[in-house]
N, C-alpha and C positions, 0 to 999 in steps of 0.2 A: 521424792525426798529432796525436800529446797533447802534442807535447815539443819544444823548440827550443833551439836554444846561439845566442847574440851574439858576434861576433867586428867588434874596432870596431880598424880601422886608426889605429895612433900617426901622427900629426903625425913628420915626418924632414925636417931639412934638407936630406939628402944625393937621396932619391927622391922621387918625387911620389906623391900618393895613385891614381892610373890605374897606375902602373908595380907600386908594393907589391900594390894589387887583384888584378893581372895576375899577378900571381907567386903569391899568397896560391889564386887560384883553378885555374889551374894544380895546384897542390898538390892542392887539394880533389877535381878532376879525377881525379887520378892515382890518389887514395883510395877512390873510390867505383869506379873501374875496376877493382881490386884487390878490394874486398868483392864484385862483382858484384852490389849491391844497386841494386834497382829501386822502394824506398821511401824514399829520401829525397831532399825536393825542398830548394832554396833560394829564397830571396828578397831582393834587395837595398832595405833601409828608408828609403834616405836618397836611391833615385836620381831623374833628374830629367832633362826632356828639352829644359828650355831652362832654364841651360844643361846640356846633352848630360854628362850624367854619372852613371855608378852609384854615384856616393860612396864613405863610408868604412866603409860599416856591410854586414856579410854577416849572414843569419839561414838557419840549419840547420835544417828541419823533417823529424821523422818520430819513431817510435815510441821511448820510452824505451831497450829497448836494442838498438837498431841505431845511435842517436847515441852510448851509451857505449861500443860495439862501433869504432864510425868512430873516436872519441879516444883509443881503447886502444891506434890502431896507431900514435901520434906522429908523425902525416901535418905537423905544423906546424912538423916540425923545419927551424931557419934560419931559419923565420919569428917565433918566441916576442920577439926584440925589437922585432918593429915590431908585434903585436898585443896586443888586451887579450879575452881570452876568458873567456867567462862560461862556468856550468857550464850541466848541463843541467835546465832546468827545464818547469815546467807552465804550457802558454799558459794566458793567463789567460780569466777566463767571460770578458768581451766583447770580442767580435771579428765580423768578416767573414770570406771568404773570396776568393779571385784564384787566377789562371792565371798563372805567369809561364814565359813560354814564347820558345824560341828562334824569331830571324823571320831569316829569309834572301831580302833583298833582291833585285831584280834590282839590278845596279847597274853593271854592265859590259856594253853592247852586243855588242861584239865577244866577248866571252867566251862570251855567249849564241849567235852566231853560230857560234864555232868549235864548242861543241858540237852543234849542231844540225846543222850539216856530217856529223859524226862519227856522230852516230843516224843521221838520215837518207839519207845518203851522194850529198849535194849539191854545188854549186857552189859558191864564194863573194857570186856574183852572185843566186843562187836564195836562198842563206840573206839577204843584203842585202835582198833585197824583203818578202819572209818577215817577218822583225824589224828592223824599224825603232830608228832611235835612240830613237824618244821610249817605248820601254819600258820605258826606265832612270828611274828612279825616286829622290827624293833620298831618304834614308836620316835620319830623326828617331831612330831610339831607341839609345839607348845601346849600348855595347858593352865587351866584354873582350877584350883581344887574349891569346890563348892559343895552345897547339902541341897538336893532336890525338893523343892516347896510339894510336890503330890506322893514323893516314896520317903521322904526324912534321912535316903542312902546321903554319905559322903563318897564324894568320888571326883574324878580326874575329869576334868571337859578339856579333850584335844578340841584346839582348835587353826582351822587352814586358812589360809589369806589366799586363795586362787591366783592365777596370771590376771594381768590388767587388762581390761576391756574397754572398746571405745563406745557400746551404746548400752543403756542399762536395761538392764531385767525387771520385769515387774511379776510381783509376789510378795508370798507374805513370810512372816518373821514368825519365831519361835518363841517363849517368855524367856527365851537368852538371849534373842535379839540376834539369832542366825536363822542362815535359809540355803537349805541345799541348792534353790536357783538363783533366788533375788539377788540383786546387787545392791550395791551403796554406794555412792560415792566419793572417789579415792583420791587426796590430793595433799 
C-alpha cells in the first residue's frame, strides 16, 4: 500500500457529519463490492472515542492502480457536493502502521440468547442460565451505520483504530475495507 486518496466531508447545514459519513461509506461499500478487491483498506484520521466519533475525514489505502481503478468507476456520484477529494498520491516517508478493523460487540443479551437457542436447540430457561446479562458489554468505539450490499440488514459497523505499529502487516481487506490483521499506513 504506496498510495492513499483524502476524502474530507464539507460542513452542511442541512446533514450532519455521521449521516453524510454514513451515506459517503455506504457508497464506498458498494464500490469495492463491485471491484471484488481484497486490497484496499481504509482508515478514518480524525476519529475519536470520547467523543464517540469517526469524524469528517475518510483515507483510501492501497496500490496506485487499484485506487485509480476504484475512481474510475464514479462510486461518489451524489456525494461530489458534500466532499472534497484529493487525488491519489504517495504516502509519505514518515509513518507507522495500524489495524483498523471491524469489532462486533456483544451488546444485546437476548439476541445472544435467541441465537444460542437456535444452535443449540435449547430452552429459553437453559440459554438464560447459559448467558447471563452481564455479557453485554458497553460499546466505546465508534461506528458507521450502514445497509449490508449481500443481507440488505441496516446496522452499526464499530470500528477500532489498533495501537501504532512500526512494520506493516500484509493481508487482505474486507468490501469495508477492514482487516482483522492487515495494516495501513498511519500518518
Amino acid at each position: 500500500m504506496d498510495y492513499y486518496i483524502d476524502i474530507h466531508l464539507r460542513p452542511d447545514p442541512e446533514f450532519g457529519a455521521s449521516l453524510l459519513l454514513g451515506a459517503l461509506f455506504n457508497k464506498l461499500h458498494r464500490a469495492l463490492v463491485e471491484l471484488e478487491s481484497n486490497h484496499i483498506g481504509i482508515s478514518f484520521p480524525a476519529h475519536a472515542t470520547r467523543p464517540r466519533t469517526m469524524g469528517d475525514h475518510v483515507r483510501i489505502h492501497g496500490r496506485e492502480g487499484a485506487l485509480q481503478g476504484l475512481m474510475d468507476m464514479n462510486w461518489l456520484k451524489g456525494m461530489r457536493d458534500h466532499v472534497s477529494v484529493g487525488g491519489v498520491s504517495v504516502i509519505p516517508d514518515q509513518h507507522h502502521y495500524r489495524v483498523v478493523r471491524r469489532v462486533q460487540p456483544k451488546s444485546n443479551a437476548d439476541r445472544i440468547r435467541r441465537r444460542y437457542m437456535k444452535r443449540h436447540q435449547v430452552s429459553a430457561e437453559q440459554a438464560q442460565e447459559t448467558i447471563p446479562d452481564t455479557v453485554v458489554k458497553p460499546v466505546e468505539q465508534p461506528y458507521v451505520s450502514i445497509r449490508s450490499q449481500s443481507t440488505g440488514q441496516a446496522f452499526c459497523l464499530f470500528i477500532e483504530h489498533l495501537p501504532l505499529q512500526e512494520k506493516p502487516v500484509k493481508g487482505d481487506f474486507s468490501s469495508y475495507g477492514l482487516s482483522a490483521t492487515a495494516t495501513i499506513p498511519w500518518f
